[in-house]
C-alpha positions in Angstrom: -18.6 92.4 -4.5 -18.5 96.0 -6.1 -19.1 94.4 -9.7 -22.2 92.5 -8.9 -23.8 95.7 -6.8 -22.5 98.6 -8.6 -21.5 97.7 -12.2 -25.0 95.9 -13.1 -24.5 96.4 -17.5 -22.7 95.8 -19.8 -22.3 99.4 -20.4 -20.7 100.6 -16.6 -18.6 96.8 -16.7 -17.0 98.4 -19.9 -16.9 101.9 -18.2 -14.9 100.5 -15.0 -11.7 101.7 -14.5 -9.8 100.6 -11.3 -6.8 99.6 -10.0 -6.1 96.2 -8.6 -2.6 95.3 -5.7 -2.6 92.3 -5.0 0.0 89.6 -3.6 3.1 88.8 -5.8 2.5 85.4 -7.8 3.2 82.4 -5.4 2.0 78.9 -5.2 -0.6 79.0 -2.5 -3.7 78.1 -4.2 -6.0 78.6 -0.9 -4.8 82.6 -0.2 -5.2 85.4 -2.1 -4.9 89.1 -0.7 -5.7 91.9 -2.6 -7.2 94.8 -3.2 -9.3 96.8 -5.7 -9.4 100.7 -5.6 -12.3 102.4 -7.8 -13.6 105.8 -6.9 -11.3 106.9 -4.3 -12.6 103.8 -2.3 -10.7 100.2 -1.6 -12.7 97.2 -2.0 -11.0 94.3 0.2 -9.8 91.0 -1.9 -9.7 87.6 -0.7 -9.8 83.8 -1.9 -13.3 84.1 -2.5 -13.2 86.8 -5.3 -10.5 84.8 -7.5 -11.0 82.3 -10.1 -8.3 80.2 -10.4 -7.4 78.7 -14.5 -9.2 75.8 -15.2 -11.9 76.4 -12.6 -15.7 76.4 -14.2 -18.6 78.5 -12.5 -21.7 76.9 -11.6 -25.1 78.2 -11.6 -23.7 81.2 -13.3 -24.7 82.7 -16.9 -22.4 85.6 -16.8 -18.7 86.8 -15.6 -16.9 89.5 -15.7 -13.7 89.5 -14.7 -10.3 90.6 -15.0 -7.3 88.8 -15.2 -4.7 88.9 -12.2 -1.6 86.6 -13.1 -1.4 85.1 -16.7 1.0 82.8 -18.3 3.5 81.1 -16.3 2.7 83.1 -13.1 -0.8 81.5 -12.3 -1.0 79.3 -9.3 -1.5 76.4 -11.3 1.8 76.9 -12.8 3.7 77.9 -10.0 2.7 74.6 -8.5 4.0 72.8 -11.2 7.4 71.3 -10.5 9.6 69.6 -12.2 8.7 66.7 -14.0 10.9 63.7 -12.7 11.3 60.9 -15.2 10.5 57.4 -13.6 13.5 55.1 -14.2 13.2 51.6 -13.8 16.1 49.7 -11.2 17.2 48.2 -14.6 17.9 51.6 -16.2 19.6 52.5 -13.6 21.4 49.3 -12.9 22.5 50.2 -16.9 23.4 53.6 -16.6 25.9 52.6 -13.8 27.2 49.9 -16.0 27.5 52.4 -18.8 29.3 54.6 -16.5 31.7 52.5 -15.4 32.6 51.0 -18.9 33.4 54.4 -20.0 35.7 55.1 -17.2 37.7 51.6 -17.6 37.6 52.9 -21.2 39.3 56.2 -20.1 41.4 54.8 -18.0 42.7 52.2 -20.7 43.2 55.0 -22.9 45.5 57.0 -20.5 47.1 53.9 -20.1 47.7 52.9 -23.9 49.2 56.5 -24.2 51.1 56.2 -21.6 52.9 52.9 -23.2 53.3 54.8 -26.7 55.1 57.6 -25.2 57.4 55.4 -23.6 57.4 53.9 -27.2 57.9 57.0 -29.1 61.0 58.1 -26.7 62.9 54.8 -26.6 62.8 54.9 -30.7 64.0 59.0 -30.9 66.7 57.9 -29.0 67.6 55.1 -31.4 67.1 57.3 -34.3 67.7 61.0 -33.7 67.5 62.1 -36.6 63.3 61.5 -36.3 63.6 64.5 -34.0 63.9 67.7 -36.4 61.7 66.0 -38.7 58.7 66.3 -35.9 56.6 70.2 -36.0 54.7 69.2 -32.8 55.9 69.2 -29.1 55.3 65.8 -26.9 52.4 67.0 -25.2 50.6 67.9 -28.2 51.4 64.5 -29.7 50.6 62.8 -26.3 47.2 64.3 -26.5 46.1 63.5 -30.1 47.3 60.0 -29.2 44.7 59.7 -26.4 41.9 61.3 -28.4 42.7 58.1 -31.1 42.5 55.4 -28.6 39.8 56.9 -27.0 37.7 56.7 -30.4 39.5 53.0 -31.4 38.2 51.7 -28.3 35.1 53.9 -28.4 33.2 50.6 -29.3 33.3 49.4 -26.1 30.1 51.7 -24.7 27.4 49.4 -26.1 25.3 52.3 -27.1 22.7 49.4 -28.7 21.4 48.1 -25.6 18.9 51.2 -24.5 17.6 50.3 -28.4 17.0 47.1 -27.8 15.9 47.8 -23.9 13.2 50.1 -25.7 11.9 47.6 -27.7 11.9 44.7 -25.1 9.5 47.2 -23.1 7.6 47.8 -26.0 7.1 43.9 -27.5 6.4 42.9 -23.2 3.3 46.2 -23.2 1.9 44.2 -26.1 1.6 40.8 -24.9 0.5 42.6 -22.0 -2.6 44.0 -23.5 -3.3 41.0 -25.1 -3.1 39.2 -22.2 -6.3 36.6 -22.1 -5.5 35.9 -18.3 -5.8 39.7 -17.5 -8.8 40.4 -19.4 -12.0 40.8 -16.7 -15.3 39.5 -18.7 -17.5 40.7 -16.4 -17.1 44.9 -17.5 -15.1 43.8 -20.7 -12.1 45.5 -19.9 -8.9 44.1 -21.0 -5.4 44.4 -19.7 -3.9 48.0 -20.9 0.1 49.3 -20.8 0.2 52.6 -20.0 3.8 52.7 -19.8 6.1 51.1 -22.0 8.8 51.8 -19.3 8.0 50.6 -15.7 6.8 47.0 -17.0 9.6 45.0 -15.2 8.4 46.7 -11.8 5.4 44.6 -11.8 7.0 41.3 -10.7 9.2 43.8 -7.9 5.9 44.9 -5.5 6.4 44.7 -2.2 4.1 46.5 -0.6 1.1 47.9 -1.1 -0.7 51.0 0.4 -4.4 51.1 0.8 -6.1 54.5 1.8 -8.8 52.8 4.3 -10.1 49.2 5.0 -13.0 48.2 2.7 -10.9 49.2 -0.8 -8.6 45.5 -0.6 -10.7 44.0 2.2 -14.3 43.9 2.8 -16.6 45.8 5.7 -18.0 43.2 8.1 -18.6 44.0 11.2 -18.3 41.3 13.3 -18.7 41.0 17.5 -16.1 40.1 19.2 -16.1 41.1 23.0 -17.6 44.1 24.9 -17.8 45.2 28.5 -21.2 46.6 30.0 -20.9 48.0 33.0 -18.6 45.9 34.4 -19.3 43.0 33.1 -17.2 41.3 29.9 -19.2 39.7 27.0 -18.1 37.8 24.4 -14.9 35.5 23.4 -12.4 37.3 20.9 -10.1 34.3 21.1 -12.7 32.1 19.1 -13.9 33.4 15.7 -17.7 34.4 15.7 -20.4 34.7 12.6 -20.7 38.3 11.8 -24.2 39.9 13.1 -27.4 40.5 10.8 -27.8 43.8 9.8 -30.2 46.0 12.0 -33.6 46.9 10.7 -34.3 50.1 9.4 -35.4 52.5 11.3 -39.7 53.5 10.9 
């Protein structure tokens, strides 16, 4: 690289003037293409010459450097999504009946304002005289009326149960860490709740994933049948002790 064969002090590095293209920011944190033009010459730019945030040097005193993308247009960033929050099938099981209790209580509302205008219509006719008494039109009374049941019945959303959800989660994570029949003696490492929100998935596994044989099971290597040249040894219809482990090689 130019810096390491032609800027060799402290005194050139602070001398350096250059101009850098380079690729816009993206989040592809194995390519890089650039390029770095310093005294009418062009310097090719790859992977290789960038440092990427959060990345230490080894076997290194000294760097110089300059920066390329800051802020939120480093590749760590860009590969940062968005952060989904996990929800529980009981959150969601509540926010649909939250949902629906607030549409019944839209509905009933439409409905109780329906009924009073019907209300309100039968008793002008038996008293006209109510009519030049009134400022407002129907409509505007129709829709202050709905507003009022809407807030009477308004009692209905039981806004209290995420409250008490909350603190069911948080009372369960505490009998969880204390736990005596998920403490393991042997390393002296007790049960811990790292989420205060996913405990009632626990007793909902159904399956679990394992990356390769040996993590859940263990490696044995037992013989079961074989064919040498031609001919079959072995039974793997009966179950067989598992062979001694071979010498080390001299």
């Amino acid at each position: 690289m130019v810096t390491h064969h032609e800027l060799t002090s402290p005194k050139k590095m602070a001398s350096f003037q250059g101009i850098v293209t380079c690729e816009e920011p993206n989040s592809r944190m194995h390519h890089f293409v650039g390029s770095l033009e310093w005294n009418s010459r062009k310097y090719p730019l790859d992977i290789g010459n960038l440092l990427l945030r959060g990345c230490k040097i080894r076997n290194t005193d000294t760097c110089y450097g300059l920066v390329i993308y800051a802020g939120l247009d480093t590749k760590i960033m860009k590969n940062c999504g968005k952060i989904h929050l996990k929800r529980t099938k009981l959150d969601l099981m509540m926010n649909k009946l939250v949902i629906l209790i607030f549409m019944s209580l839209v509905i009933a509302s439409m409905f109780l304002t329906l009924g009073f205008a019907f209300m309100v219509k039968e008793f002008k006719a038996k008293h006209h005289y109510m009519s030049s008494m009134q400022g407002r039109t129907d409509a505007m009374d129709s829709f202050f009326i709905f507003w009022g049941f809407l807030i009477l019945l308004s009692v209905m959303v039981p806004m209290a149960m995420f409250i008490i959800a909350e603190f069911i989660y948080l009372g369960n994570s505490i009998f969880i860490n204390w736990d005596l029949s998920m403490y393991y003696e042997p390393l002296d490492i007790p049960a811990k709740a790292r989420s205060t929100s996913l405990n009632d998935h626990l007793g909902q596994v159904q399956y679990i994933f394992s990356d390769k044989t040996g993590t859940l099971t263990q490696n044995i290597m037992t013989f079961k049948k074989c064919c040498i040249n031609g001919c079959t040894y072995g039974d793997a219809l009966h179950p067989t002790q598992p062979l001694p482990h071979s010498p080390a090689p001299s």
